[in-house]
C-alpha positions in Angstrom: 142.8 90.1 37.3 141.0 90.6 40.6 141.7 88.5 43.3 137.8 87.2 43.9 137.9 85.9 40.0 141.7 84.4 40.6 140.0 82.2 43.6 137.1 81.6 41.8 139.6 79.8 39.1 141.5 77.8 41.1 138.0 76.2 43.2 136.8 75.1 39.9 140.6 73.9 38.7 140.5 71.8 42.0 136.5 70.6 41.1 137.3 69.9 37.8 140.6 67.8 38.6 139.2 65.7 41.3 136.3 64.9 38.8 138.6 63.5 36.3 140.1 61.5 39.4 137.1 60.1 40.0 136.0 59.3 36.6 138.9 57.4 36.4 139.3 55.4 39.4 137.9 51.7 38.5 134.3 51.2 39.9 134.5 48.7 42.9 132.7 45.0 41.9 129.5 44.2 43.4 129.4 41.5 46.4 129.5 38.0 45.5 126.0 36.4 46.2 125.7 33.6 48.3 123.8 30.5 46.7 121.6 28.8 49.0 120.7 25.1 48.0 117.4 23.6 48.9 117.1 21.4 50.9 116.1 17.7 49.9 112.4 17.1 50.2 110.2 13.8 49.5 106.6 13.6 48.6 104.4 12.7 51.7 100.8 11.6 52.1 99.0 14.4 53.8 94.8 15.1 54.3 93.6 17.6 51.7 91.2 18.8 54.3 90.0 18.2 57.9 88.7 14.1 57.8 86.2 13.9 60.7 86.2 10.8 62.7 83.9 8.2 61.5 84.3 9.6 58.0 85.5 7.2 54.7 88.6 8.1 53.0 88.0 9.4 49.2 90.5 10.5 46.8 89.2 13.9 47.1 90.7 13.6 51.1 94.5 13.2 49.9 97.6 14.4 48.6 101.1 14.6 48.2 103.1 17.4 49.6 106.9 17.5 49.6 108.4 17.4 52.8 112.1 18.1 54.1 113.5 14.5 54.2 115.4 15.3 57.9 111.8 16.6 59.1 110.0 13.4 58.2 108.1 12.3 61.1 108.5 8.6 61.6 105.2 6.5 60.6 103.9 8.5 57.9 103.5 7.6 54.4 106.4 8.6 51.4 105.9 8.3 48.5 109.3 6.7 48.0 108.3 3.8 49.9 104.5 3.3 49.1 104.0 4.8 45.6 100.6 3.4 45.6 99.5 4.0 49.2 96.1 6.4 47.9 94.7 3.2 46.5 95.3 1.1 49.8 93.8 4.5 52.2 90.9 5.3 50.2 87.7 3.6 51.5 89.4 3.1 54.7 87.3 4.9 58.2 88.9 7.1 60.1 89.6 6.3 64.0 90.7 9.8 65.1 89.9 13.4 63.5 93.0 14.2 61.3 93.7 17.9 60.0 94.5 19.2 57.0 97.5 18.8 55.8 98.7 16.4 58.7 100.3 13.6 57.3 98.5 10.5 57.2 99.1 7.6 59.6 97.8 3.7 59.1 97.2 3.7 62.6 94.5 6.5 62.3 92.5 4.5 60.0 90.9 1.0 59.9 88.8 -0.8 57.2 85.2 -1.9 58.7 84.7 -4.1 55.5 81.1 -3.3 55.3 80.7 -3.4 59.1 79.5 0.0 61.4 82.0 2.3 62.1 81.8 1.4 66.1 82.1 -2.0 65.8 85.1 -1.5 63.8 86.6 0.9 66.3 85.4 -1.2 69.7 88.4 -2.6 71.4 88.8 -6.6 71.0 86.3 -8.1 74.4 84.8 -4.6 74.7 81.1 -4.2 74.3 79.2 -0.6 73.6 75.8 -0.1 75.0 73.3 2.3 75.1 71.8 3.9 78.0 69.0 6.0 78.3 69.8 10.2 78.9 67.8 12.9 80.1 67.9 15.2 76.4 67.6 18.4 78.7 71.1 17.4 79.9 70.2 16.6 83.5 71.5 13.1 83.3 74.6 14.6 81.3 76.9 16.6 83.6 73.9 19.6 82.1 75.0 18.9 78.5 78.7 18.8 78.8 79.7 15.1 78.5 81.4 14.8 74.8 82.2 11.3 72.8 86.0 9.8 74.6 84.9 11.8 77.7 85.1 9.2 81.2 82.3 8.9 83.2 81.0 7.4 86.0 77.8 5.5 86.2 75.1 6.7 89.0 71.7 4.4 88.8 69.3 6.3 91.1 65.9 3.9 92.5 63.1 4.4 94.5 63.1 2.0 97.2 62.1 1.4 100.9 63.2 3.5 104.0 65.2 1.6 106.4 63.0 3.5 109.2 59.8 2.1 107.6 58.7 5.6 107.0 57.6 4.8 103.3 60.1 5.2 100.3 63.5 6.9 99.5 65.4 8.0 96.8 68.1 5.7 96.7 71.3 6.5 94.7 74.7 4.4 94.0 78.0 4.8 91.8 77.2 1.3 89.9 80.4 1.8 87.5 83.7 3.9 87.3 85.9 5.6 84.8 84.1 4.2 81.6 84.3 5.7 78.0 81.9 7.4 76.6 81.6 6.3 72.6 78.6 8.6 71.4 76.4 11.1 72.8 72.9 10.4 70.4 74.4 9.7 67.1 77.4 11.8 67.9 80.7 10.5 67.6 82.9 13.5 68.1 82.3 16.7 68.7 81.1 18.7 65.8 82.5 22.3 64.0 83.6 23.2 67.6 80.3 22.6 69.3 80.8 22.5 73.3 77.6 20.9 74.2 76.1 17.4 72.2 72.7 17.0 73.5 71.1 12.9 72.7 68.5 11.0 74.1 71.0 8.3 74.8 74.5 7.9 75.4 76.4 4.5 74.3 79.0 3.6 76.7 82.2 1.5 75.8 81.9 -1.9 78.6 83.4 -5.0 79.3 80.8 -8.3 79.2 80.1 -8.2 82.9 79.3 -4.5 83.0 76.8 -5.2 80.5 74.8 -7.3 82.8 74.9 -4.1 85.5 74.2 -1.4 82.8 70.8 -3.5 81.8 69.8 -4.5 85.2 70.4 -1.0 86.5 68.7 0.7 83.6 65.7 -1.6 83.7 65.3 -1.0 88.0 66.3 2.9 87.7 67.7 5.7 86.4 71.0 6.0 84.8 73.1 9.5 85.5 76.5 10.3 84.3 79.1 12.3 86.2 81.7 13.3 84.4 85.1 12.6 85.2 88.3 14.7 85.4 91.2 14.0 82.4 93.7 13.9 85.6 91.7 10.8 87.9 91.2 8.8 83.8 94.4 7.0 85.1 93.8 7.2 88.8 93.0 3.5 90.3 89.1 3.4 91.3 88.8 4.0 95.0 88.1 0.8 97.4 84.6 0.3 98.3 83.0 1.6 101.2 83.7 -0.5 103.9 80.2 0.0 105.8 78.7 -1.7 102.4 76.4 1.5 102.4 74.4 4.0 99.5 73.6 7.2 99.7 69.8 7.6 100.3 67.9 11.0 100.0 65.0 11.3 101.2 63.0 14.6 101.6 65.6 16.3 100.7 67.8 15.1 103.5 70.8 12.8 102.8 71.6 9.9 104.7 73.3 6.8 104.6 71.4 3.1 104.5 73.1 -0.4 104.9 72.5 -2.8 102.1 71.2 -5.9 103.0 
């Protein structure tokens, strides 16, 4: 036998022998697989869609979703502890915009009993009024004043030139840092609408600015300027200490001492 065939038998032997070895070696088991438990959930009361502020509850606006019992924010409706809360929320208004699936809080809600949804809402001693608007947004910070913005109040009157030189525009802050309740029949602002254009603009008050909202509106005109969300809290500046308004006359501003 030639060499090249004796080699050629003993690679195969050697094949053949570690193929039985591996045949019979046990397979190895697979890896244990780890069980992972869920976690604990309870039912809470959540919006089935985006309620709009002003809008009724209906059945159609809620429902339960399960929620992990150690994320449950504090306030909100389980269905563990108020099986029956749908029944108490329906028909009830709601005070804020609330998004889908947020869970739903008594707090955002109120039952007007029959009653309009403003009076409901109006703070206890507050009074809303209405106040005549330029609708080309003049009057309106040019269109940009939306419901909960602050404002402050600018009446603006023609009246007579300290110099005796016939009449002057005659303009004064009348009231500061007041809530704006509606823009025309707008209570909030709409499918993402930046501008909310009204002839009038209803204005949240206590009783005595009532009395200077008529009077002004009846003698003048009424502008609002809007105000910034960081001077909301800031304490109203004193008032000027000459006792003056700002007159404009011909185009040229001045100051005038009120008698």
């Amino acid at each position: 036998m030639s060499p090249a065939r004796i080699i050629i038998l003993v690679v195969a032997l050697a094949a053949g022998l570690a193929a039985a070895v591996l045949v019979q070696r046990p397979s190895q088991a697979p890896a244990p697989i780890a069980k992972v438990e869920q976690a604990p959930t309870v039912p809470v009361l959540v919006a089935a869609s985006d309620i709009p502020i002003g809008n009724t509850v209906t059945a159609n606006d809620l429902r339960w979703l399960n929620w992990p019992i150690a994320g449950v924010p504090g306030g909100v409706i389980r269905k563990d502890e108020a099986s029956e809360a749908e029944k108490e929320i329906i028909g009830q208004v709601a005070r804020y915009a609330i998004l889908g699936a947020e869970p739903i809080r008594r707090e955002k809600l109120i039952r007007t009993d029959g009653t309009g949804f403003l009076s409901a809402v109006l703070p206890s001693g507050m009074r809303a009024v209405a106040i005549s608007t330029d609708s080309r947004g003049a009057n309106t910070a040019g269109g940009f004043i939306l419901p909960n913005d602050r404002v402050d109040v600018i009446c603006t009157w023609r009246g007579e030139s300290t110099s005796g030189r016939g009449e002057a525009q005659v303009s004064e802050t009348i009231l500061r840092n007041i809530r704006v309740l509606a823009i025309g029949q707008n209570v909030q602002e709409r499918n993402g609408e930046k501008v909310v254009v009204g002839e009038t603009a209803t204005l949240e008050v206590d009783p005595g600015q009532v009395e200077v909202l008529i009077q002004a509106q009846k003698s003048g005109t009424l502008s609002l300027a809007l105000r910034s969300l960081k001077d909301v809290n800031q304490p109203a500046p004193p008032p000027s200490a000459d006792n003056s308004v700002t007159l404009v006359r011909y185009g040229v501003i001045s100051k005038s001492v009120k008698p």
